[in-house]
N, C-alpha and C positions, 0 to 999 in steps of 0.2 A: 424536198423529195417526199412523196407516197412512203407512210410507214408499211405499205404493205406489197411486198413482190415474188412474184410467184415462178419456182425451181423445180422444174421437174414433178410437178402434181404436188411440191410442197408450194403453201402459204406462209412466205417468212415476215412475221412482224417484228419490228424494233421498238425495245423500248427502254430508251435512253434519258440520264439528266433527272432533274428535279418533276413529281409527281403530281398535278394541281388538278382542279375539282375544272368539269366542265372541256371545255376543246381551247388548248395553247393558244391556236390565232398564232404571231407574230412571234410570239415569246419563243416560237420552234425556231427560230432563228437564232436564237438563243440555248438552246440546248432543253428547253423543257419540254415537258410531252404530257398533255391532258387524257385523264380516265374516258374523256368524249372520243380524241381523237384512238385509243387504242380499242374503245368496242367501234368506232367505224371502221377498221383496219380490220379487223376479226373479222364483222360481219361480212365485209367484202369478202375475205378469203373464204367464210361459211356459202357464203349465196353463189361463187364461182365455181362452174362445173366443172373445172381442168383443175380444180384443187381439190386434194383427198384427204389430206390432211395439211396441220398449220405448227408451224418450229416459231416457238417466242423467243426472242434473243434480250436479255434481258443487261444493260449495264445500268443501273438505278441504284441509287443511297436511300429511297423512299422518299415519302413526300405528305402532302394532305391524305388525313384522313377520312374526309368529307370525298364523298364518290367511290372508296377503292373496295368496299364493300360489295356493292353495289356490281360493282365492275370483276369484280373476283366471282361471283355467284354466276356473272355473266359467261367468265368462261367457263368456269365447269360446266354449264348446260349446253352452250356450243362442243366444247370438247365430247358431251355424249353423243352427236352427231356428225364430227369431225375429232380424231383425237387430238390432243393437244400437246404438242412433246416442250415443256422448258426448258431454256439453255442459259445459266451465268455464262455471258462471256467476259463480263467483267463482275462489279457486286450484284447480288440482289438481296437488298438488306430493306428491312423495314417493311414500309410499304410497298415494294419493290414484290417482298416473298411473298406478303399478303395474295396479291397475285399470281408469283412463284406457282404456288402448292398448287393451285388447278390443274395445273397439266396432269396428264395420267403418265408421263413419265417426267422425272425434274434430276437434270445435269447438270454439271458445273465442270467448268477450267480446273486446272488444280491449284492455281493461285487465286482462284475468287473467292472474297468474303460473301458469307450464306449470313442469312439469321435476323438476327437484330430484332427479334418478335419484343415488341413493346410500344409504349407510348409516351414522347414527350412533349411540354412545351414550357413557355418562358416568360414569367411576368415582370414587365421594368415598373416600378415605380419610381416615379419624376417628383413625388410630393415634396422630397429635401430641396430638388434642384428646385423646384420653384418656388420653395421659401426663401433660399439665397438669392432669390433673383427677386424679390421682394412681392411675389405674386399670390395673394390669399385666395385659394380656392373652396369653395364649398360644397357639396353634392350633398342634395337633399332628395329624398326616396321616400316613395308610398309602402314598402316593407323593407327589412333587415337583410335580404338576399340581391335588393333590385339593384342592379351596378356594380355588383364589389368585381372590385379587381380592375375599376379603373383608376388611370394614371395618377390623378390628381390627388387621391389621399393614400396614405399610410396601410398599406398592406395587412387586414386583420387575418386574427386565427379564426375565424368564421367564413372567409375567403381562401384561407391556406385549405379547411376541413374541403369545401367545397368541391375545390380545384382538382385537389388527392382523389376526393371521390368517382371524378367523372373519371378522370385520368385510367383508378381500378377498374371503371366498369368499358371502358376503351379497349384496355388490356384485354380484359374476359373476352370481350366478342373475338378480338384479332384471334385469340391462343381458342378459341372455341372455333371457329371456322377452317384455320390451320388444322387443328386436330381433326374437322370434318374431312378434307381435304385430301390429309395422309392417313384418314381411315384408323387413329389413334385415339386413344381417350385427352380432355384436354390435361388433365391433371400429368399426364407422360411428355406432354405440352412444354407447361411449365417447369415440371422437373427437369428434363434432359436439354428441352431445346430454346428456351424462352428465358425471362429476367433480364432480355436486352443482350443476350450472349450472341459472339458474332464467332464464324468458326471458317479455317480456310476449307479451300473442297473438300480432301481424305477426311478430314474432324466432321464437317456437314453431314456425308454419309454416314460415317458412325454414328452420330446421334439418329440420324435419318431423315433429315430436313429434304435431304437429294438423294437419290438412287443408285450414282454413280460420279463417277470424273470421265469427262469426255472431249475431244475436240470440238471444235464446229464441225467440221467432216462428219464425225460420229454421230454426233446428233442431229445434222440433218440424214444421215443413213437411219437413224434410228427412227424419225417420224415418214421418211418415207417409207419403209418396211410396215410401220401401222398403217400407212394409208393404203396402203393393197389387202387389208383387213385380216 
């Protein structure tokens, strides 16, 4: 089905499942939903006349960080044209909020997790396993940086510093754009609302990650109310 369906001069998008760079294809069959396919979904609702404004419904754990950037700056600039109201109806965590915080107004269930501002991911090294399996591998490089962190050798602390590193500055952008976002410093960011902290609805607003706790009902009342300006 069209992520995007239109209620009473509201634009409702969904956005459900695992987060990836680019347009789902097939995989939406599957439950995941592409940064491609939610600015196509938007833009419909932007470019359609009988739409005044647009309700994001958000049930997402986050996803790639590759696109949500990108796609978060995207709505806030449609929301200056149309506003944007977001709804947890289930999580928006992660990359989920990253997008979250664009709305000019952000709602939540009283049972959804909010938050999760951070960044992770996962290195497996196989080097052991494929010494037991009697396989001698070698990776030879024209500098000390080129490769590290593949499978086949012993995980250094020149690949650990690395890794740390991007990961921090991953971090900064999400909790600086966030902070753009809800009109915060990011340092109030980090402090109150970030380090990977997940918070039910009433805890979300008190930090102020969301504005309030609301039904569906309420929040789609609340962005049609914006869209009669």
């Amino acid at each position: 089905p069209p992520l995007m369906a239109v209620q009473e001069g509201v634009g409702m998008v969904s956005v459900k499942g695992p987060l990836i760079n680019g347009n789902a294809g097939f995989m939406r069959l599957f439950g995941v939903t592409g940064y491609g396919d939610i600015q196509e979904a938007v833009m419909q609702a932007a470019e359609a006349k009988n739409v005044k404004s647009i309700l994001m419904i958000y049930a997402t754990g986050g996803g790639a960080v590759e696109g949500v950037d990108e796609t978060s700056t995207f709505l806030k600039q449609v929301s200056a044209i149309k506003p944007i109201v977001t709804y947890a109806s289930g999580s928006m965590a992660s990359a989920g909020y990253w997008l979250g915080s664009a709305g000019v107004r952000r709602l939540a269930s009283a049972t959804s997790v909010v938050g999760s501002i951070g960044v992770t991911t996962t290195h497996f090294d196989r080097s052991q396993q494929l010494k037991k399996e009697g396989i001698d591998a070698k990776v030879y490089r024209s500098g000390k940086w080129k490769a590290l962190g593949n499978p086949y050798e012993a995980r250094s602390d020149l690949f650990d510093e690395q890794m740390q590193s991007m990961i921090d500055d991953l971090n900064s952008i999400f909790e600086a754009r966030v902070a753009a976002n809800l009109n915060v410093t990011p340092k109030q960011v980090h402090d109150k609302m970030g380090q990977g902290r997940e918070f039910l609805g009433a805890r979300a607003a008190a930090v102020g990650l969301i504005d309030g706790i609301a039904t569906m009902q309420e929040a789609f009342a609340v962005a049609k109310l914006l869209g009669r300006g």
